[in-house]
C-alpha positions, 0 to 999 in steps of 0.5 A: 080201876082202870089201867094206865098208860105211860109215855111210849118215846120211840126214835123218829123213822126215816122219811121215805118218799110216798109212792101212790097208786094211780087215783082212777085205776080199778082195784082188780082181784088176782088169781089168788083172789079169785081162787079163793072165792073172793068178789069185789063190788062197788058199794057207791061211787061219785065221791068228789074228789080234788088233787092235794098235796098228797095225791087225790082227796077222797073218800077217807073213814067208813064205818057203820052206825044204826042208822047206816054206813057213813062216809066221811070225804076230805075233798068237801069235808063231808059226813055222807049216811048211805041208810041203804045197806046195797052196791051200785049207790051214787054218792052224789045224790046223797046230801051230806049230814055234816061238815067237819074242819072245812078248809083244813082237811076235813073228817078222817076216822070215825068208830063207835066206842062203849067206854062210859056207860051207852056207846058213844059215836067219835070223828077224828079231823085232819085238824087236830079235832076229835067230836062226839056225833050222832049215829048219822054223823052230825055233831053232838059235842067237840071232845078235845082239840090235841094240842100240836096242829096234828093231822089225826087219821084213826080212831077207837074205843080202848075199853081196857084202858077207858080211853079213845085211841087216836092216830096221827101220820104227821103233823102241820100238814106236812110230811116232810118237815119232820114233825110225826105224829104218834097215838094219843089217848083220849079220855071224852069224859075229862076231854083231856088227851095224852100223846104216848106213842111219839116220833111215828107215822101212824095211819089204821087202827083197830081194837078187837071184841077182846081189845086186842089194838092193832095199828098200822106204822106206815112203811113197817106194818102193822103190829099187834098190841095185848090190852095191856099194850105188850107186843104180840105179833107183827105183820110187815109190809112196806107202805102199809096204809091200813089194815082190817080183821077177817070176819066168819071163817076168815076171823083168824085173818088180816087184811093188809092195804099198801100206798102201792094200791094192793089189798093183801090177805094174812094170817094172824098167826104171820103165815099165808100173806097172799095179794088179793087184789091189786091195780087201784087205791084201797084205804081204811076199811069196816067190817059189814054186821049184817053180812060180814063182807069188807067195805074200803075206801077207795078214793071217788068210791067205797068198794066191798069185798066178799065172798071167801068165807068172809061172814056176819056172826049169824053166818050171813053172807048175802051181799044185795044190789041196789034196785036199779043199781 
């Protein structure tokens, strides 16, 4: 029998102005990047981008599936499949597989969930929608609509609990009428959804292979839930965005993306907070099974990081390039 959640109600936070980085600067490694063995490489570029209320549209969700890394972009609600696992890819001369919540804000988050038998592949939308799809994006079935007009952001598998675990940053595509937005639980067998996080900005969301949750409270941090939902740790940072696990040697860190265009590396134990890279805009991310580096959003391109001990379970590292890229 599977655990229960219960309603969480927490105080609604105080509204602070967001403060982006430039949409064309380059992420750029600092010293300590560098010292540390680190490399930053374009995975592809070209996305089309758009100016929105919240800055520059682009690039928002990553993640790999069987068939390769999709991409999902607010700008034209796109699903891109890049099947080619390699740098220097022109996301303009990928067709798009799918289109979600056109003219409403498009896809955001996706990940591959095992909760009811087979995995599953679910898309979160900016319009409150959550979908089953294909391992190339396209649509198998929509899941739920969550009730309140929520702009959903992050999803995944919570295998402890049975459920999906969706974040909201806000809700009515506004951020300033203070309507927030929270963490929902879905279940896609009964397609009913339960908010039990309330009052909160939430962005990034990740559950660990022992489904440990961490997700990222905006202007806070990002806090670090056992399966049961008790607290464990907390890694604050003023205007976190998005946060991802280390993988190979590195397995034992966090790495912390802020509004302010700086990617930050931790330790799980709160020592060692370290800026890696700074000077662009840095997203949500993914791990890379096949060679363990990390591959971000960052507005018209997806960029990776590698090197520094990051790795694949096999102890695989090797990043290829294109030919001809």
């Amino acid at each position: 029998m599977r655990a229960k959640l219960s309603t969480i109600s927490i105080a609604a936070m105080l509204m602070i102005a967001m403060n982006s980085a430039s949409a064309m600067a380059q992420l750029t490694l600092t010293p300590d990047g560098i010292s540390r063995g680190f490399h930053l490489s374009t995975f592809a570029s070209n996305f089309p981008t758009a100016d929105n209320v919240f800055g520059t549209g682009g690039t928002f969700g990553v993640l790999f599936t069987s068939s390769g890394l999709l991409v999902t972009d607010g700008t034209d609600a796109s699903v891109r499949l890049f099947k080619k696992d390699c740098d220097g890819q022109d996301a303009s001369k990928i067709t798009p597989t799918a289109f979600y919540a056109v003219g409403l804000g498009g896809p955001t988050g996706m990940t591959k969930a095992q909760l009811h038998g087979k995995s599953r592949y679910y898309l979160a939308t900016d319009a409150s929608e959550v979908f089953e799809t294909n391992s190339d994006g396209t649509e198998v079935q929509k899941v739920v609509t969550i009730p309140g007009d929520f702009n959903l952001a992050s999803i995944a598998g919570d295998p402890h609990f049975g459920v999906l675990l969706v974040t909201a940053p806000f809700c009515n595509n506004s951020f300033g009428n203070g309507c927030l937005g929270g963490v929902f639980a879905v279940d896609p067998v009964a397609h009913t959804s339960n908010e039990f996080i309330s009052n909160f900005v939430v962005t990034g969301l990740q559950v660990d292979r022992s489904d440990n949750i961490f997700l990222t409270f905006t202007f806070f941090g990002t806090v670090w839930f056992n399966p049961d939902f008790s607290f464990n740790s907390q890694f604050l940072l003023p205007e976190i965005e998005a946060s991802v696990l280390g993988t190979g040697g590195l397995s034992k860190k966090i790495f912390l993306n802020s509004g302010a265009g700086e990617l930050w590396e931790q330790g799980l134990d709160g020592s060692d907070l370290t800026m890696i890279a700074s000077g662009g805009v840095v997203g949500g991310g993914t791990a890379d099974p096949k060679n363990g580096s990390l591959v971000f959003v960052a507005n018209d391109k997806v960029v990776r990081l590698s090197g520094g001990g990051l790795a694949s379970d096999d102890g695989t590292t090797t990043v290829k390039s294109c030919p001809g890229g």
